[in-house]
TORVOKOL-219030 format. One record per residue (C-alpha): z negated, y negated, x negated. Coordinates in steps of 0.05 Angstrom, whole numbers, padded with zeros to 5 digits. Layout:
BEGIN
{node {Z,Y,X}}
...
This chain:
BEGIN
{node {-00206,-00374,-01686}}
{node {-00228,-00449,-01716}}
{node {-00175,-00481,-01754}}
{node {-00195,-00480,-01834}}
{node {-00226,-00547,-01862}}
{node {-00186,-00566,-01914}}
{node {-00201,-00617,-01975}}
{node {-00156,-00667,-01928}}
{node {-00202,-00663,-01877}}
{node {-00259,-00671,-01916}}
{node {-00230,-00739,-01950}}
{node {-00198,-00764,-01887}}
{node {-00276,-00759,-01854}}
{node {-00306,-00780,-01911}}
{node {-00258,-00839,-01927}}
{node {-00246,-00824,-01994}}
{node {-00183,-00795,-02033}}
{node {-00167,-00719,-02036}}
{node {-00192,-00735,-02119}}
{node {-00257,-00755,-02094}}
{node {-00273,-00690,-02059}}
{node {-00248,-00644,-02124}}
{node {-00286,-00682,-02175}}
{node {-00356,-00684,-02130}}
{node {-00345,-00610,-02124}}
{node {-00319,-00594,-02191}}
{node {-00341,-00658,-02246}}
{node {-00393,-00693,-02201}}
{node {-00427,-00730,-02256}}
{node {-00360,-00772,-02250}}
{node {-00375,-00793,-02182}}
{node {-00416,-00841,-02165}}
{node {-00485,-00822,-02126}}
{node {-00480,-00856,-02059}}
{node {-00404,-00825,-02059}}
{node {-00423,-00754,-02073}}
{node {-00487,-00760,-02022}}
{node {-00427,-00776,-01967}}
{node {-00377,-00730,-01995}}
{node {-00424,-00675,-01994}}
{node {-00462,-00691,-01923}}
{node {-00385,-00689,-01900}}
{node {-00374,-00617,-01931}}
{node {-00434,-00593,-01895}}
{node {-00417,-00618,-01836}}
{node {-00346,-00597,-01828}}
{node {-00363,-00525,-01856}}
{node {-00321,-00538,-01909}}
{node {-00318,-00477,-01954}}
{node {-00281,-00480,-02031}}
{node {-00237,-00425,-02049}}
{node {-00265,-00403,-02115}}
{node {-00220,-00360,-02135}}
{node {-00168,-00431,-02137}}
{node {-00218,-00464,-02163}}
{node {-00228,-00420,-02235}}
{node {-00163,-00428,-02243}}
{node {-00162,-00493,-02243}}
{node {-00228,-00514,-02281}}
{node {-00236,-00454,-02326}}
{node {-00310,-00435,-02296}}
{node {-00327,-00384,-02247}}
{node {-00400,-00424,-02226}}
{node {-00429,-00356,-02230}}
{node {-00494,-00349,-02271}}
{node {-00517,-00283,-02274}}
{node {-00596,-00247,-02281}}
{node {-00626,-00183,-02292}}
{node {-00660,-00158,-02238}}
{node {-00716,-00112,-02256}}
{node {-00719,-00048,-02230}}
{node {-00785,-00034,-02178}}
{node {-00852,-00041,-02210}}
{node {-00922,-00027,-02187}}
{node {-00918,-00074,-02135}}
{node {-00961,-00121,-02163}}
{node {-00941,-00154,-02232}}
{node {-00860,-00141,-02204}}
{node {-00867,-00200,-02157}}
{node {-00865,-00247,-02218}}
{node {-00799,-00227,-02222}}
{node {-00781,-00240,-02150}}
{node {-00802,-00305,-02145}}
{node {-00763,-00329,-02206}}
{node {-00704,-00299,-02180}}
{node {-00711,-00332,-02115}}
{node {-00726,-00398,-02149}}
{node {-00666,-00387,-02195}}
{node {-00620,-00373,-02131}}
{node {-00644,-00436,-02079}}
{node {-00632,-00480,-02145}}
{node {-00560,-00450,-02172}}
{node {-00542,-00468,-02094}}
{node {-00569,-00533,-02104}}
{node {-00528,-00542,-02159}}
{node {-00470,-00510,-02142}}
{node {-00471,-00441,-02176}}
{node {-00483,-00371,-02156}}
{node {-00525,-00326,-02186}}
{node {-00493,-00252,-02206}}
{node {-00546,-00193,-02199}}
{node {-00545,-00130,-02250}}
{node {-00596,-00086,-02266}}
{node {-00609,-00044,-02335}}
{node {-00660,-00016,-02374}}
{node {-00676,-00040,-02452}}
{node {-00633,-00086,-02493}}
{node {-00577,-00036,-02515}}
{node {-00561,-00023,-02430}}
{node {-00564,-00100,-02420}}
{node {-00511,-00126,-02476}}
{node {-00473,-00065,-02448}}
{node {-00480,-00093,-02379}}
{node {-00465,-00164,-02414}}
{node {-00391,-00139,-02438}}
{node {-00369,-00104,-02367}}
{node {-00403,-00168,-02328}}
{node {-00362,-00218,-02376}}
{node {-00303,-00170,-02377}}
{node {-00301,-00166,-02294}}
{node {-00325,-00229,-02262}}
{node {-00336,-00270,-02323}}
{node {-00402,-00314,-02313}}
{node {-00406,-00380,-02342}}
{node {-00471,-00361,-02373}}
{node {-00541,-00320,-02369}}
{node {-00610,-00328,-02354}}
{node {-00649,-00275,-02393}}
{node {-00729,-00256,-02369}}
{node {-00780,-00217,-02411}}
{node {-00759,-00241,-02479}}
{node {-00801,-00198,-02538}}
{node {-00796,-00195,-02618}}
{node {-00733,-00166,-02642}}
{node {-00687,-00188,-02579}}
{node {-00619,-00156,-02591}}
{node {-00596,-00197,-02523}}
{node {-00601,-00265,-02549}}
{node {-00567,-00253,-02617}}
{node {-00516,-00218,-02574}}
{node {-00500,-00273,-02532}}
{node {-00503,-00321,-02593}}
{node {-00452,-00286,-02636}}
{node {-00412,-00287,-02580}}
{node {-00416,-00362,-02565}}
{node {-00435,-00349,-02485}}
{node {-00486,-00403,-02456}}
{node {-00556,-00371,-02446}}
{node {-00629,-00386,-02426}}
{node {-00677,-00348,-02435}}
{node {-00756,-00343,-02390}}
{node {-00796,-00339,-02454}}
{node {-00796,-00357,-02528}}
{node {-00758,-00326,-02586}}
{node {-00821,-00288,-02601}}
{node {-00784,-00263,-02668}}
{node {-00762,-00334,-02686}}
{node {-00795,-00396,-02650}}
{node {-00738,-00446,-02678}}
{node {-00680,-00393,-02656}}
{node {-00634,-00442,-02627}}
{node {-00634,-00431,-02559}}
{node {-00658,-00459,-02490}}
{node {-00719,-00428,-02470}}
{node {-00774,-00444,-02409}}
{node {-00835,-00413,-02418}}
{node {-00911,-00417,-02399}}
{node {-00972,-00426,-02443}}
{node {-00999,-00363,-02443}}
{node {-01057,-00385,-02482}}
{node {-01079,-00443,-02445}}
{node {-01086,-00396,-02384}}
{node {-01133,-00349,-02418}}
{node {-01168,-00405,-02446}}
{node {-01184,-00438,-02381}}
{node {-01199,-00374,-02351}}
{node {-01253,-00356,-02411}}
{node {-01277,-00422,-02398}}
{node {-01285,-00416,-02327}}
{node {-01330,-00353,-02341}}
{node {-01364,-00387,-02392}}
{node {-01389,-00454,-02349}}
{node {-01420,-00398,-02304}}
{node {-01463,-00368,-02356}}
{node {-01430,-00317,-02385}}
{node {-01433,-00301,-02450}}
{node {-01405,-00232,-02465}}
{node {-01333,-00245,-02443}}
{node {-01284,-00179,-02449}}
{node {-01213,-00178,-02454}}
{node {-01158,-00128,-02427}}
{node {-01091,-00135,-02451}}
{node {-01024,-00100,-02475}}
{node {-01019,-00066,-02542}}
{node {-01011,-00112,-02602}}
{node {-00935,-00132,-02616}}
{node {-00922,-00152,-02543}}
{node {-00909,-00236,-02561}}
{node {-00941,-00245,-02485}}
{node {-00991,-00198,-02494}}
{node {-01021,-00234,-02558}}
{node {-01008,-00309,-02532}}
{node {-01049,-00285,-02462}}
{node {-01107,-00256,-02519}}
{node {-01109,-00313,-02558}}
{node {-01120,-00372,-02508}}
{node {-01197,-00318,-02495}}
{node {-01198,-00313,-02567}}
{node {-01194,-00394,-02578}}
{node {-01244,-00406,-02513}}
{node {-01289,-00360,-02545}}
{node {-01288,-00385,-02611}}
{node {-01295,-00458,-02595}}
{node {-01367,-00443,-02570}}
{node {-01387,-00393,-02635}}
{node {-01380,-00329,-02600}}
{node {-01348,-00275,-02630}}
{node {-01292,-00230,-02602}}
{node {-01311,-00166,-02642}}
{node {-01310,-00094,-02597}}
{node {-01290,-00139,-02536}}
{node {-01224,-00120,-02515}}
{node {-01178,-00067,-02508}}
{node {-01103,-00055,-02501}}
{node {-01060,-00017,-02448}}
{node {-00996,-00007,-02411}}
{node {-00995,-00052,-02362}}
{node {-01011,-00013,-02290}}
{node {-01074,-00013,-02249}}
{node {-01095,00055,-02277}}
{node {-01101,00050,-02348}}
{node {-01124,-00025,-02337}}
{node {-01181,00029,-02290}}
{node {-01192,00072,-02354}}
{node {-01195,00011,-02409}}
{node {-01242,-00028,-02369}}
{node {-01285,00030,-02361}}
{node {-01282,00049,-02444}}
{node {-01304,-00023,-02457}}
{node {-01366,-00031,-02412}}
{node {-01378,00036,-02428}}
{node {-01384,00009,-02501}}
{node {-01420,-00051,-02490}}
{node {-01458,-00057,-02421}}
{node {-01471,-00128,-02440}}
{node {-01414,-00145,-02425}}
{node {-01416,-00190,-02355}}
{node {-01342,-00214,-02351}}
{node {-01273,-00195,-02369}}
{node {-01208,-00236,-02372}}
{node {-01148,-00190,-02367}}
{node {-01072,-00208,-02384}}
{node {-01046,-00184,-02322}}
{node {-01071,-00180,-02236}}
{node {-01054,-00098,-02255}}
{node {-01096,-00100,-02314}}
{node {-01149,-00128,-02268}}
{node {-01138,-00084,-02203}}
{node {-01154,-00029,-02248}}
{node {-01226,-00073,-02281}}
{node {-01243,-00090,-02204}}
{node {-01242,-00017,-02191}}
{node {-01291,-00010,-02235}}
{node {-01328,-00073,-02232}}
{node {-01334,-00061,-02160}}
{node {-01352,00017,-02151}}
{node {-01424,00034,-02108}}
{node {-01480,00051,-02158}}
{node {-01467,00130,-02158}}
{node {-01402,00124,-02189}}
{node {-01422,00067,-02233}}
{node {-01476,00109,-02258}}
{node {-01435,00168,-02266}}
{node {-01407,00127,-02332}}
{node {-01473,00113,-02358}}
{node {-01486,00043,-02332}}
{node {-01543,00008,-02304}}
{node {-01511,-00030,-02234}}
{node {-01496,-00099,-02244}}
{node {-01425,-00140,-02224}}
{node {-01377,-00163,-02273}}
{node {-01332,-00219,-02259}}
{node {-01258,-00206,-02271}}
{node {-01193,-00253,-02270}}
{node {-01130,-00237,-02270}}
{node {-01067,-00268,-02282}}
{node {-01004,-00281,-02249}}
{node {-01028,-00302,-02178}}
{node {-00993,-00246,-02153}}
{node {-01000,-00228,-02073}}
{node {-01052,-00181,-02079}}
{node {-01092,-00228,-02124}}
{node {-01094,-00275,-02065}}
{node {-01103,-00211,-02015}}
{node {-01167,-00193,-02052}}
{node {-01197,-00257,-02066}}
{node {-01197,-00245,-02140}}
{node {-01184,-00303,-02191}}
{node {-01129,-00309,-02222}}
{node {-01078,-00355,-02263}}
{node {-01024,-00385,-02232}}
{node {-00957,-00387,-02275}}
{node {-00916,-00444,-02242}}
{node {-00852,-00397,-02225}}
{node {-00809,-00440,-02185}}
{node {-00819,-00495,-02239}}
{node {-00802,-00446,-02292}}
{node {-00742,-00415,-02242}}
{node {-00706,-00489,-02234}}
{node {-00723,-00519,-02306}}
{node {-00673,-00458,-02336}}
{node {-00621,-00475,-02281}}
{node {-00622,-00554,-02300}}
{node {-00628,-00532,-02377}}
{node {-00563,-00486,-02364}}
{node {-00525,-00534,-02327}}
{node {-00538,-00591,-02374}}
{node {-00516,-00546,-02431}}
{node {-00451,-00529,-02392}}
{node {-00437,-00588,-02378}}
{node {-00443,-00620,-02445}}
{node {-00407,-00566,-02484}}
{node {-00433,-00510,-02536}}
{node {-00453,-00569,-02580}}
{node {-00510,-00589,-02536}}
{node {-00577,-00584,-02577}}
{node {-00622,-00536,-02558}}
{node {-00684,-00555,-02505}}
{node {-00749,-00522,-02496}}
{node {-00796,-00527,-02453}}
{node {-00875,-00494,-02439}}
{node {-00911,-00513,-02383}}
{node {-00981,-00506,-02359}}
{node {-01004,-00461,-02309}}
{node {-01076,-00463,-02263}}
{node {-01134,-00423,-02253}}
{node {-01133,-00408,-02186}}
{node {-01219,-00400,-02179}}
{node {-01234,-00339,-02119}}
{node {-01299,-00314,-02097}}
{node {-01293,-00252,-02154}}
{node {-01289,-00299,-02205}}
C-alpha cells in the first residue's frame, strides 16, 4: 500500500510552509494567486487528499452544499434539471465544495428534509430549483439564518432578499414570436401552464409583448396545461380546432410542444378527423432539451451551465463574506436555437 501524502509533503514539494497549504485549501483568498496555482498543481500531483472530517473541526464548515434532485420526469423537460445539477457539481469541485443530493416532493417534505440534512451532515448552505409564489423554502431557510440560492426569482416578492440566478423567460418567448413573425406569420398561438405558475406567465408574456409590439392581438390564442406531451397533444388540438387560422404556436415548454408537433404534424386523415383543412403549423419549444435537438424542432436555449456556476460563485461569495453580504441577482439571456420545424 502507498504511503499517505501528508500536508508536509505537500509544502516540502511545493516549497512553501505547512500554513501555506491549510490556508490555500481552507482561506485561499489569503494566498496569493501564483502561490495557490503551485500549491494546488502540487496537491494534484501527489494525490494529496484532505481529511474533512479534521478539517470541520477546525474551520467550522463542512464545504458541503446540498440540492434537490427531482424525482424522474417525462424524460424530456427533467433534463433541465440534470444539466444544472451537473453544472452545479463540476463547479462546487472547482471550488472546493461538494454537493449533498436529497430528494422530496412539495415545500412542507423539503424544509423537513432541510432540518434532518442540517441536523446529520450539516451543509454550509443550499441551492434551491423551481422557485414559485408562496415559497415556504426560502422563508424557511431565512428565519433560520442558513446561506441559500435559489434557480429562479422570489416570484411572491421580487426584492425578497436573497441570491437568485434566473433566466428571462420573456425575452425567450419574445424572440421566438418574433422569429415566427419575420416568416410571415401572423396568427401566432400560445401553449403554456395554468395561470399562477411565475414561469409559466413570464414564458407568456415575452409572446404577449412580441405580439403586441406589431398591433396584433392575443385574444382566443392560447391555452394552459400541465406540462407533459399529452395534454400539450389535447390543448394544441382545442386551439386550432378554435381558430384554423392559426399558422404557428410558441409553447412554454419542448413537452408542451411534443404534444403541438403531434398534431401539427399528423397525415391529412387524422388532421381531418378534427375538422381541419391540411396545412403545417410551425411550433417552438423551449428548453433545448435532447429531443428538441433529436427532432429538429426549434427551440430556446436557457444557458444552464451559466445559470449552474453563477449560483455556486454567488454562494461562495456569500460564504465567504459572512451573512451580512448584500444580496445579488442575476437574469440572463437565453437563444433561439432556429431548426427546420420552426
Amino acid at each position: 500500500m502507498a504511503e499517505k501524502v501528508t500536508i508536509a509533503d505537500v509544502a516540502r514539494a511545493a516549497g512553501v510552509s505547512r500554513q501555506t497549504v491549510s490556508n490555500t485549501l481552507n482561506t485561499p483568498e489569503v494566498v496569493r494567486a501564483e502561490t495557490r496555482r503551485r500549491v494546488l498543481d502540487v496537491v494534484e500531483e501527489l494525490g494529496y487528499r484532505v481529511n474533512q472530517a479534521a478539517r470541520q473541526m477546525r474551520t467550522g464548515r463542512s464545504r458541503l452544499i446540498a440540492a434537490r434532485i427531482d424525482p424522474e420526469q417525462d424524460g424530456i423537460n427533467g433534463s433541465v434539471g440534470d444539466r444544472f445539477l451537473h453544472g452545479l457539481t463540476e463547479t462546487a469541485a472547482r471550488e472546493g465544495y461538494r454537493v449533498l443530493l436529497y430528494t422530496a416532493d412539495g415545500d412542507d417534505a423539503e424544509t423537513a428534509a432541510f432540518d434532518d440534512l442540517l441536523g446529520a451532515y450539516e451543509p454550509d448552505a443550499f441551492v434551491l430549483m423551481a422557485t414559485h409564489h408562496g415559497d415556504r423554502r426560502t422563508s424557511w431557510l431565512a428565519e433560520r439564518g442558513v446561506p441559500f440560492v435559489t434557480f429562479g426569482r422570489a416570484w411572491s416578492d421580487p426584492a425578497a432578499p436573497h441570491c437568485w440566478v434566473d433566466v428571462d423567460g420573456a425575452a425567450g418567448t419574445e424572440a421566438a414570436t418574433r422569429h415566427l413573425l419575420a416568416q410571415g406569420h401572423r396568427r401566432i398561438g400560445f401553449l403554456g401552464w395554468p395561470e399562477g405558475s411565475g414561469v409559466g406567465d413570464d414564458r407568456r408574456e415575452g409572446w404577449r409583448r412580441a405580439l403586441a409590439e406589431v398591433g396584433l392581438g392575443v385574444t382566443g390564442l392560447h391555452r394552459e396545461t400541465e406540462d407533459d406531451v399529452a395534454p400539450g397533444e389535447h390543448a394544441a388540438r382545442d386551439l386550432l380546432d378554435r381558430d384554423p387560422g392559426i399558422t404557428a404556436l410558441v409553447c412554454a415548454s419542448d413537452s408542451l410542444a411534443l404534444g403541438a408537433l403531434h398534431v401539427a404534424r399528423a397525415p391529412g386523415p387524422a388532421w381531418l378527423a378534427g375538422g381541419h383543412s391540411h396545412r403545417p403549423v410551425a411550433v417552438v419549444g423551449f428548453d433545448d432539451t435532447p429531443v428538441a435537438k433529436a427532432i429538429g424542432l426549434t427551440s430556446v436555449r436557457q444557458p444552464i451551465a451559466e445559470v449552474a456556476s453563477s449560483c455556486l460563485r454567488l454562494l461562495a461569495t456569500r460564504l465567504d463574506g459572512g451573512a451580512g453580504a448584500p444580496p445579488e441577482y442575476l437574469l440572463l439571456p437565453p437563444s433561439l436555437v432556429v431548426r427546420a420545424s420552426g
